[in-house]
VMD Tcl script that draws the C-alpha trace (Angstrom):
set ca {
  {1.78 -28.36 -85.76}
  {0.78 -29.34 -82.02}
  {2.24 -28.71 -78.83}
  {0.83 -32.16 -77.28}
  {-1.31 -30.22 -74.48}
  {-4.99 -31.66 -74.40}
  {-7.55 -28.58 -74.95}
  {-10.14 -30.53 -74.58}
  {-11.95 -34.63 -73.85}
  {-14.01 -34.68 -76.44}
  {-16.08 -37.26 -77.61}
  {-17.22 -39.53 -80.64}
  {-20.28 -39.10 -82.37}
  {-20.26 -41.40 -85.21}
  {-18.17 -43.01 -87.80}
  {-19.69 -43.64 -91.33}
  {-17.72 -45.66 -93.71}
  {-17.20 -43.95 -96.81}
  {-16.04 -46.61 -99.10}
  {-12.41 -47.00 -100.61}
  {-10.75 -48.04 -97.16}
  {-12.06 -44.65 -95.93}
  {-13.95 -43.05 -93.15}
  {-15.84 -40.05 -92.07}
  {-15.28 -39.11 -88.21}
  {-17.73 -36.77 -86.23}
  {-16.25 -35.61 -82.73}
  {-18.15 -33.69 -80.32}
  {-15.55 -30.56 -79.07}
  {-17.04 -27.78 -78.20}
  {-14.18 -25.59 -77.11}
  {-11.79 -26.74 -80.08}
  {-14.87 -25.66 -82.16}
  {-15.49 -22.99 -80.95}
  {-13.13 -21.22 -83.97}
  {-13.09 -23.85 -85.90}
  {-13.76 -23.39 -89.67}
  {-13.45 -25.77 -93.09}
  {-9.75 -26.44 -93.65}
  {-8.42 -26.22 -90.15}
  {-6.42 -28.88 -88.01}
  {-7.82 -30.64 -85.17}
  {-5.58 -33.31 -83.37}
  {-7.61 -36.49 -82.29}
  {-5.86 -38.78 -80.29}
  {-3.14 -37.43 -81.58}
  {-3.85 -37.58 -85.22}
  {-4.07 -34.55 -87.20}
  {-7.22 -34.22 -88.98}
  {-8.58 -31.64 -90.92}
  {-12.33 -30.19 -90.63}
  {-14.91 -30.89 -93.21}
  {-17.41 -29.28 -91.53}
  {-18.85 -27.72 -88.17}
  {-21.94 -27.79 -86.62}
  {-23.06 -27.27 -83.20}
  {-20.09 -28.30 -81.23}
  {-19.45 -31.20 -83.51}
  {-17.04 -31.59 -86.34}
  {-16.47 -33.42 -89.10}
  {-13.33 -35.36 -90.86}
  {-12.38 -37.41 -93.66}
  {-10.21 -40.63 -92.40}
  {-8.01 -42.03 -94.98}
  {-7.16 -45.82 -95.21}
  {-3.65 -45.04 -94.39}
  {-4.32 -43.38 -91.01}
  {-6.99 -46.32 -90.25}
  {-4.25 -48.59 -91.02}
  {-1.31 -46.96 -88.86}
  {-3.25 -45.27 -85.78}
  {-5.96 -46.55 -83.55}
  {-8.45 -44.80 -84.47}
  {-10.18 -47.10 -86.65}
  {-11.38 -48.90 -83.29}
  {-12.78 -45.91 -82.44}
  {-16.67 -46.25 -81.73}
  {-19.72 -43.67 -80.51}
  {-19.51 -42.30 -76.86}
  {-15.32 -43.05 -77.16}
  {-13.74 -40.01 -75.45}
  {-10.72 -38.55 -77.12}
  {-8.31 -36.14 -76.74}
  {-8.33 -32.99 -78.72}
  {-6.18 -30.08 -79.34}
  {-6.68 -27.59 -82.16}
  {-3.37 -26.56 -84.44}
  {-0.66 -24.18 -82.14}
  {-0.34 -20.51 -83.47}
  {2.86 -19.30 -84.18}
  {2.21 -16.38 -80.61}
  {1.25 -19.70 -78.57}
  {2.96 -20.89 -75.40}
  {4.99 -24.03 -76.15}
  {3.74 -26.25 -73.27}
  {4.80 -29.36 -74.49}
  {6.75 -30.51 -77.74}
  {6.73 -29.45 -81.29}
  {3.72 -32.69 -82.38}
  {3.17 -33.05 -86.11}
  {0.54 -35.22 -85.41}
  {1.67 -38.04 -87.89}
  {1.84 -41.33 -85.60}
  {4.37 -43.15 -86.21}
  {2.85 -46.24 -85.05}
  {0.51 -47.89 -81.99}
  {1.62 -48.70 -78.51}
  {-0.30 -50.56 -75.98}
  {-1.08 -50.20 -72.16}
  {1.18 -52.68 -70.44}
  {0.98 -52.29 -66.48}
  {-0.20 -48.88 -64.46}
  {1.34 -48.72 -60.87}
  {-0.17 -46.23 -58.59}
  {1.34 -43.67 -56.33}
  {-0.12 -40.76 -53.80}
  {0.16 -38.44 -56.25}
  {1.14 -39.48 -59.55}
  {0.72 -43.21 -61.40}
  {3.34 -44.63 -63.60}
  {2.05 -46.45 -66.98}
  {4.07 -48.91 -68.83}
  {3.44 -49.18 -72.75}
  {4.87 -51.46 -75.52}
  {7.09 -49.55 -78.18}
  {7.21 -51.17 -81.41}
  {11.02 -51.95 -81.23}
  {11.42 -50.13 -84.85}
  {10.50 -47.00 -82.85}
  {12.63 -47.62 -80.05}
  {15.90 -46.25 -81.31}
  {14.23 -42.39 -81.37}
  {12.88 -42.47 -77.02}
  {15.57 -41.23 -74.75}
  {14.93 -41.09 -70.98}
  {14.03 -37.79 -70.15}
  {13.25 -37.22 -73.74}
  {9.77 -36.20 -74.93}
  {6.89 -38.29 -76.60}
  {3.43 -38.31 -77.80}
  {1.30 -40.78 -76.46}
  {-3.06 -40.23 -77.61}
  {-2.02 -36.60 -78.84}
  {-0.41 -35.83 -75.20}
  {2.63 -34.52 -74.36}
  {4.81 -36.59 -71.66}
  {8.33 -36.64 -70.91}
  {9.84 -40.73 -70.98}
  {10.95 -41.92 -67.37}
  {12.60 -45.25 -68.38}
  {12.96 -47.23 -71.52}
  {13.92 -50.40 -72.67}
  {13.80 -51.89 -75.93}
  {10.32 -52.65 -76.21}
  {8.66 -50.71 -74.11}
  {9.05 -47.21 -72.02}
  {7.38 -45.95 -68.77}
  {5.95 -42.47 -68.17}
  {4.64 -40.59 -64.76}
  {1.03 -39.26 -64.78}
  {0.14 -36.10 -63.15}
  {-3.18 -35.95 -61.40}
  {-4.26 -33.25 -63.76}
  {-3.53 -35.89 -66.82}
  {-5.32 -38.31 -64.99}
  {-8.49 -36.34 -64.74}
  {-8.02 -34.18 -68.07}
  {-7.22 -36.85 -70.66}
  {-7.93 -40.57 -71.88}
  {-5.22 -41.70 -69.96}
  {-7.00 -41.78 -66.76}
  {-8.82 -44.47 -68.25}
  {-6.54 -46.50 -70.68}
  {-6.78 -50.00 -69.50}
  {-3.82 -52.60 -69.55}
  {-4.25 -53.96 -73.66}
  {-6.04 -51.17 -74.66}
  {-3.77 -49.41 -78.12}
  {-2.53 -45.97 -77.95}
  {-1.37 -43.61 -80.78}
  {2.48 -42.71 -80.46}
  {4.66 -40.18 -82.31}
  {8.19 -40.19 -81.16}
  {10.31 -36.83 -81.67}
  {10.61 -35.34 -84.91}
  {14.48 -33.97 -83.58}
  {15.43 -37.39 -83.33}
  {14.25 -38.77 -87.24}
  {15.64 -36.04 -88.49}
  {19.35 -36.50 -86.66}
  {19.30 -40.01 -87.84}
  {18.39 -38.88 -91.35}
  {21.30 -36.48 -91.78}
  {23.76 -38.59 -89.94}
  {22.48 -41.35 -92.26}
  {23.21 -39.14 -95.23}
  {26.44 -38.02 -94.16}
  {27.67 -41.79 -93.34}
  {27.14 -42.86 -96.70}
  {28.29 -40.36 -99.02}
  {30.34 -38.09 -96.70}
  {29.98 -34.21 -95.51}
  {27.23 -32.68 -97.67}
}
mol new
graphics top color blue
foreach p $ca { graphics top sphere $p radius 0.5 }
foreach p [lrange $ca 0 end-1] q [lrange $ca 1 end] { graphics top cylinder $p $q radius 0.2 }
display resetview
């Protein structure tokens, strides 16, 4: 579990293919390594990944097919920056959301419109997705957490902070350019138990 508050721009290394519709991910993180050990969870854009191995500053991670196929970060190449957060401990602050970091599927940059102090950024929202963003609600967009301005039925609009700017990929997300987005787990689970009780009454 994540709280969807970036520890950390780290960066690519390398990507080996491992055969079998898999991959092998090295990401340079020196702070989220810093403790890191075999077995933990590491948040990469926000995907949760777990750590093969570490090694001065880097670590390692297997990539299975499935994530390739329902994230972005099978575009991902060498010298990429990404955002990283390591797991939240149960005495941790809550600064953002409770994150799984299980995308639920990928955005995309569609306009950025700047202010004095803040920029608002426009992104598509797969319209199977759109049903669980509320204005005002809370969403993961890259592994970071941001709070929805507007939506509509396609797409939704947050505001940018100068420290997110600066801190995360954000700053640099061109229009086009695919995001990772998990919507809030609250929300799938409401539909799921309204869903259950709808069809075979209270249970």
């Amino acid at each position: 579990m994540f709280t969807g508050i970036v520890e950390e721009l780290g960066e690519i290394v390398r990507t080996t293919d491992t055969g079998g519709d898999s991959a092998l991910v090295a990401v340079r993180g020196p702070l989220v390594t810093s403790d890191a050990r075999h077995g933990d969870s590491i948040a990469v854009n926000g995907v949760c990944l777990t750590v093969v191995d570490v090694e001065d500053g880097v670590f390692t991670a297997d990539v299975m097919g499935e994530t390739l196929r329902r994230t972005a970060l099978g575009g991902l190449r060498p010298g990429d920056p990404v955002n990283l957060e390591r797991a939240a401990a149960l005495n941790s602050r809550l600064g953002g959301h409770l994150v799984q970091g299980h995308v639920d599927g990928v955005g995309e940059v569609l306009s950025r419109e700047p202010a004095a102090q803040w920029e608002t950024v426009r992104f598509r929202l797969p319209t199977d997705l759109s049903r669980y963003v509320v204005e005002k609600g809370s969403i993961t967009v890259d592994g970071i957490s941001l709070t929805v301005a507007a939506v509509g039925d396609d797409w939704f609009s947050v505001g940018l902070i100068p420290t997110t700017l600066k801190l995360t990929t954000l700053g640099a997300r061109g229009v086009g350019d695919p995001v990772n987005l998990e919507v809030d787990v609250l929300a799938k689970y409401v539909e799921r138990l309204l869903g259950d009780r709808a069809a075979g009454g209270d249970r």
